[in-house]
C-alpha distance (Angstrom), angle and dihedral (degrees) to the residues before:
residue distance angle dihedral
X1 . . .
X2 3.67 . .
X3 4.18 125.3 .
X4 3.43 124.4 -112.8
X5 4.24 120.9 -38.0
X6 3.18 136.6 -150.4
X7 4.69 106.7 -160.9
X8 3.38 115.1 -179.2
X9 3.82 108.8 -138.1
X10 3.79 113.2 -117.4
X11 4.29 134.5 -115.9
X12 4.43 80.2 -122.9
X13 4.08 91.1 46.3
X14 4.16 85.8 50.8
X15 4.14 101.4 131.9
X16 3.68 102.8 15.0
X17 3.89 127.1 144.4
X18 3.95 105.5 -103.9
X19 3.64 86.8 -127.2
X20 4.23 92.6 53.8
X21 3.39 88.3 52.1
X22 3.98 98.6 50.8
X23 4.52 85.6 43.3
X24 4.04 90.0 45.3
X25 4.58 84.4 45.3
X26 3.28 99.4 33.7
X27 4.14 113.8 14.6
X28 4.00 94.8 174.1
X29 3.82 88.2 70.1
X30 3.04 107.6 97.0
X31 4.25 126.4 -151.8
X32 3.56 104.0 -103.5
X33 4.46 92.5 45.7
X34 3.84 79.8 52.1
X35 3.74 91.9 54.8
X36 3.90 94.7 42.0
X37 4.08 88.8 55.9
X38 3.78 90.6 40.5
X39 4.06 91.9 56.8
X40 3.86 89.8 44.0
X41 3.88 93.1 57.4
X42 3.85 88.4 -128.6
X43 4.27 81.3 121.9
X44 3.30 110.1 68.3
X45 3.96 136.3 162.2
X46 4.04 115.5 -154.1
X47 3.68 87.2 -13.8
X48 3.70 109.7 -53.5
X49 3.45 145.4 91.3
X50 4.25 120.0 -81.9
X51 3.82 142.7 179.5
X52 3.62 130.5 -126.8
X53 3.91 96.4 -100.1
X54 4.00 89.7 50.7
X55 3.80 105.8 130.0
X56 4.17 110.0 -129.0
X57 4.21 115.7 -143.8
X58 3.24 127.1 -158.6
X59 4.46 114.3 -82.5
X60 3.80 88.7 31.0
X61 3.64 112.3 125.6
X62 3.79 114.4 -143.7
X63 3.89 112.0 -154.5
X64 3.69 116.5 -130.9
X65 3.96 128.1 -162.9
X66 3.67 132.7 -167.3
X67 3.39 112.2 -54.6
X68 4.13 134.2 178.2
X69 4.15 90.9 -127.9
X70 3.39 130.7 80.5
X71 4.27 123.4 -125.4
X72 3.97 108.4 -117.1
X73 3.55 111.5 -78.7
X74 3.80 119.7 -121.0
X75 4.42 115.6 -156.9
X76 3.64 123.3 67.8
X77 3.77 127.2 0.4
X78 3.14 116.9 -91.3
X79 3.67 125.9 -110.3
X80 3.82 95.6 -114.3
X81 4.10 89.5 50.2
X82 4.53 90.8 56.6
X83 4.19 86.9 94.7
X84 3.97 78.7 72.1
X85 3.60 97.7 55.6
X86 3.69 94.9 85.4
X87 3.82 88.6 61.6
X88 4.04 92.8 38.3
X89 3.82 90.0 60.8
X90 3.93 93.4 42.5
X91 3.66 88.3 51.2
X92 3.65 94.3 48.6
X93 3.94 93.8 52.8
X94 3.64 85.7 52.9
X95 3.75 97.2 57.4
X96 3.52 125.5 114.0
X97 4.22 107.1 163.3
X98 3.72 126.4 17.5
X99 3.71 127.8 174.1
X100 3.70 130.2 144.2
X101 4.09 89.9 -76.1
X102 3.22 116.7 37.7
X103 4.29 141.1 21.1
X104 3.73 118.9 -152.7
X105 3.83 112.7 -161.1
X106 3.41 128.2 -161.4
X107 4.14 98.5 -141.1
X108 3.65 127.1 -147.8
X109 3.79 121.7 -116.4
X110 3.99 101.7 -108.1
X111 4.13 102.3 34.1
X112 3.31 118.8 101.3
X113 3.40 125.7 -133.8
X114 3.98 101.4 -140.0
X115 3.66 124.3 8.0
X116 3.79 140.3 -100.2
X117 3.50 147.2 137.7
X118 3.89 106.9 -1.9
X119 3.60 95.6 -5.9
X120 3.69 114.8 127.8
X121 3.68 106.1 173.7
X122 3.83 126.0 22.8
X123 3.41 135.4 155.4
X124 3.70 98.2 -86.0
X125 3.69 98.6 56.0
X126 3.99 92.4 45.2
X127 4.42 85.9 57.6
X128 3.91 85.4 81.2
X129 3.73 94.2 78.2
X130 3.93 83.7 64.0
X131 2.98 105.1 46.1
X132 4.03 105.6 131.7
X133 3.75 137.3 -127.0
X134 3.56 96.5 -78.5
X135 3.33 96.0 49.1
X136 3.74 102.1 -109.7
X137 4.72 109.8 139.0
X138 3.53 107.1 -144.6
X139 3.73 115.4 -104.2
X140 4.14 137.0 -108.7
X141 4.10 96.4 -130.1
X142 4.46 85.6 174.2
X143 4.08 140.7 3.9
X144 3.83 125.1 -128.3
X145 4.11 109.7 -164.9
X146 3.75 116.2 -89.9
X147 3.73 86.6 -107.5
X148 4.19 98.1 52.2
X149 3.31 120.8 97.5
X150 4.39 123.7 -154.3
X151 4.07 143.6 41.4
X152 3.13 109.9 22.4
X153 3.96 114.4 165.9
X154 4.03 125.6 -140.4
X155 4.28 122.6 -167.2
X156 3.49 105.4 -138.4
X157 3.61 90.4 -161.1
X158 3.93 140.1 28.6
X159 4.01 95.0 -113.8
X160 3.86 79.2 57.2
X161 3.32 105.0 46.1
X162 3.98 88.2 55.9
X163 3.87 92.5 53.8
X164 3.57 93.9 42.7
X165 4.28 95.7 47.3
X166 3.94 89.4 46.4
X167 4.02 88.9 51.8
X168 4.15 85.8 47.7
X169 3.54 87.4 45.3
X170 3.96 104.2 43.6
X171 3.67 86.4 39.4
X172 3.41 110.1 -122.5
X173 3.70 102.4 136.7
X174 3.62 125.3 91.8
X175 3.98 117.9 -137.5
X176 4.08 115.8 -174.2
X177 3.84 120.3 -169.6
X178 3.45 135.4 -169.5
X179 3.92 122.7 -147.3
X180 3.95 137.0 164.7
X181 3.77 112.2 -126.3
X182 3.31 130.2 -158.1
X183 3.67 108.7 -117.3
X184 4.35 126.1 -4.4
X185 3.20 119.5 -81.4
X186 3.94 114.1 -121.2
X187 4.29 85.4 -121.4
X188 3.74 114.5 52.8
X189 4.25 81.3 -153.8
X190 3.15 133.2 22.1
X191 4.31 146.1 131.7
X192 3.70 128.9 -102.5
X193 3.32 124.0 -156.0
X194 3.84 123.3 171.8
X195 3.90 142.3 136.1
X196 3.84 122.9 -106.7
X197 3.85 144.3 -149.0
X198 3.62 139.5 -166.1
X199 3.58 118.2 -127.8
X200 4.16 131.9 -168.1
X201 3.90 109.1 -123.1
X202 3.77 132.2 -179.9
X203 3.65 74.6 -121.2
X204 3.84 97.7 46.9
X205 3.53 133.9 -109.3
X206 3.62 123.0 0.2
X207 3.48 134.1 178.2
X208 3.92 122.3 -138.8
X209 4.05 130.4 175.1
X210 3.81 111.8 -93.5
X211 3.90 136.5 -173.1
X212 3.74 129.1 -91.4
X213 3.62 103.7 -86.1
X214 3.46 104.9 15.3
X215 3.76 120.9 136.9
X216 3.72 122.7 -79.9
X217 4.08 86.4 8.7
X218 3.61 126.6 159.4
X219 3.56 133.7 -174.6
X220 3.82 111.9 -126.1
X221 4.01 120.2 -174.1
X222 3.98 125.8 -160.5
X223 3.76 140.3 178.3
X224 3.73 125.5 -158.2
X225 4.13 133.3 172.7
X226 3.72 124.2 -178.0
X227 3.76 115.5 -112.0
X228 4.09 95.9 -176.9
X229 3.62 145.4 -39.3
X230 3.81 150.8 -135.0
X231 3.40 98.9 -124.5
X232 4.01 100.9 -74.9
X233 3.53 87.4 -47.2
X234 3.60 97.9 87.8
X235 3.73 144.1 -1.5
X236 3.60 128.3 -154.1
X237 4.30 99.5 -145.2
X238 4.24 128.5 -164.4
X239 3.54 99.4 -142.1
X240 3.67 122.3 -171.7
X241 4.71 122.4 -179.0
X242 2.97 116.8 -151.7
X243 3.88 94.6 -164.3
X244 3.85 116.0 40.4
X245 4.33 105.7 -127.3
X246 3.61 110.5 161.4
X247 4.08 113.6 -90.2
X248 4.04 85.0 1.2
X249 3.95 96.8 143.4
X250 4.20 86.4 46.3
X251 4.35 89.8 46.7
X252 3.62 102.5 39.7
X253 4.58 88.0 45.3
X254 4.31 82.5 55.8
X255 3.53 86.5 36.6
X256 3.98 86.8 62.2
X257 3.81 94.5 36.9
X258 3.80 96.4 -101.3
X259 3.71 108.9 101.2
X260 3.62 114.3 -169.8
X261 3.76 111.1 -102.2
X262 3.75 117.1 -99.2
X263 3.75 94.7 14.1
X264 3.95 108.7 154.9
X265 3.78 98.8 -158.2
X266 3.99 106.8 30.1
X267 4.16 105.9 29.6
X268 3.10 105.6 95.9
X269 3.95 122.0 -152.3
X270 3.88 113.1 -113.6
X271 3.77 109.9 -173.4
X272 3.92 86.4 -155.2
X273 4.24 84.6 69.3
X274 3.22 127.9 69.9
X275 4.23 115.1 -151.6
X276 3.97 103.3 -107.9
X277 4.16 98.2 -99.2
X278 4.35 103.3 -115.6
X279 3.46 95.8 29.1
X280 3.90 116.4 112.2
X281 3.99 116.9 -126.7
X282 3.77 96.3 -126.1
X283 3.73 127.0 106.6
X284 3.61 111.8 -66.4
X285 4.28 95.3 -159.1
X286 3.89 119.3 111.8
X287 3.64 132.3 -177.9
X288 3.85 97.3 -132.3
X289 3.43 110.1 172.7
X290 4.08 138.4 13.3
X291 3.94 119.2 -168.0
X292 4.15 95.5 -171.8
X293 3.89 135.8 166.2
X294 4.09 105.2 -98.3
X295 3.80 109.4 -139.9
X296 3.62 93.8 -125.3
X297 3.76 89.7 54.0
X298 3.46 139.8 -89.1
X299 3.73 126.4 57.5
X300 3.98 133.3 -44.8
X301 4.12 114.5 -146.6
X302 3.47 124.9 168.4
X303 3.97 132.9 158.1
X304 4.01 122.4 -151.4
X305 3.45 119.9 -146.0
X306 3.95 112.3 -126.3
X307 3.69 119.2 -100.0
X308 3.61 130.0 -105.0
X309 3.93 102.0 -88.1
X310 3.93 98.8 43.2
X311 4.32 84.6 44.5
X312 3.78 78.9 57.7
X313 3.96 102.1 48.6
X314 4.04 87.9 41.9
X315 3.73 90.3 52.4
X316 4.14 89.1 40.7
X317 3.75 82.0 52.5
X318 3.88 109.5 43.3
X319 3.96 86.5 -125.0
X320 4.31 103.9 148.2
X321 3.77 120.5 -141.8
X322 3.64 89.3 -144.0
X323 3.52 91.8 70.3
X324 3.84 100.8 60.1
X325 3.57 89.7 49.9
X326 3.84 111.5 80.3
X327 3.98 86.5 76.5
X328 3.79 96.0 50.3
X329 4.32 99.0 73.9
């Protein structure tokens, strides 16, 4: 048991709950300890006296007495935390970008990113191995489909996660995908703009095109260009949306007549086309590239290298990397 502190509230702690900020510092205290210190005045922020629900900002220095729990330890994991090893060294081979903000992870084809029926590990789950010395788990800021491969972008800290939501939300982050259609489309560039509904499946949810109006609707907008083909067998597409629907890119490339290859809910089997022989039947869609505000200003770009089944089908098909690059800076 330490003596009395004085801990300086931090610029990523800015807007927190008084009582949040004691459970992320000190998570053996419980609520009702907190409360009994709180009454007592021996808690104070800047001097005077607070409540539970008083929101901290950052320079404020909260006023700490003796207490029977210790702070979060930084050094080493502890022994207790080793079960998340496993998912600490996945998670490192998947990194791409790491500063003291923001993560951007290169994900696997096949993990999930949060969890649901049947899913035992995902993304989510796997972020307690890094959680950091004060306790604070990084932070999911967007999804890519269990089946996508590429950028996906982790807040390593609540200030950051509210910067990097609001630029999802207002739209000011470009995110480029590559897929391999089946077919070419008859425009090598073009727009798509359609509206969108979720359905119930025996398989799950699935999204279908809808009417203006119609109940549980939403607008979804895409933009595609050709970057080469296989003959008119196949076509390798940069695909960027411009609103974020669930399974938009793989909707609006059936939508055009070009599912993306391997695509277990929207390709649709044509027994007038044969499957290209060598390529894998999983889904050929990867989020290559993000260009993103970074919280602590400027802008975030980083490029994913494809994964191990879609390097295989471009090398199968003579399609160069190089050449879907000039878009990506």
């Amino acid at each position: 048991m330490a003596g009395i502190e004085h801990i300086r509230v931090e610029a990523d702690e800015a807007g927190m709950r008084l009582d949040r900020w004691f459970k992320t510092r000190y998570p053996g205290l419980g609520f009702g300890p907190l409360q009994k210190l709180l009454r007592s005045g021996q808690v104070r922020v800047d001097g005077g006296r607070v409540k539970s629900d008083t929101r901290v900002q950052p320079g404020q220095m909260v006023r700490i007495p003796p207490i029977e729990v210790d702070a979060k330890k930084t050094g080493p994991i502890a022994s207790k935390e080793l079960k998340h090893s496993g998912d600490a060294e996945l998670l490192s081979r998947m990194l791409l970008h790491e500063d003291d903000k923001v993560f951007v992870l290169n994900k696997p084809a096949g993990l999930a990113v949060q969890g649901g029926s049947g899913v035992t590990r995902h993304i989510d789950k796997m972020l307690d191995a890094w959680v950091s010395a004060k306790g604070e788990k990084p932070r999911l800021v967007h999804r890519l489909d269990r089946d996508t491969s590429g950028v996906l972008v982790i807040a390593r800290t609540r200030g950051a996660a509210q910067k990097l939501t609001a630029a999802f939300r207002e739209r000011d982050t470009k995110k480029t995908y590559w897929a391999l259609v089946k077919g070419v489309p008859r425009k090598h560039e073009d727009k798509i703009s359609t509206w969108l509904v979720k359905e119930q499946t025996p398989d799950g949810d699935r999204m279908r095109i809808a009417k203006h109006g119609e109940e549980g609707a939403d607008h979804a907008v895409s933009y595609y260009r050709v970057i080469d083909t296989a003959a008119q067998r196949l076509a390798w597409l940069e695909m960027e949306p411009y609103t974020g629907r669930t399974h938009q890119l793989r909707v609006h490339a059936l939508y055009m007549g070009h599912p993306i290859i391997g695509d277990p809910k929207y390709f649709i089997d044509d027994p007038n086309w044969d499957f290209p022989g060598g390529i894998q039947k999983r889904l050929h869609l990867h989020a290559r590239h993000i260009d993103i505000p970074h919280p602590a200003g400027g802008r975030l770009k980083v490029t994913a290298p494809l994964p191990p089944h879609m390097v295989q089908s471009w090398n199968l098909l003579g399609f160069n990397e190089v050449d879907g690059e000039k878009e990506e800076d």
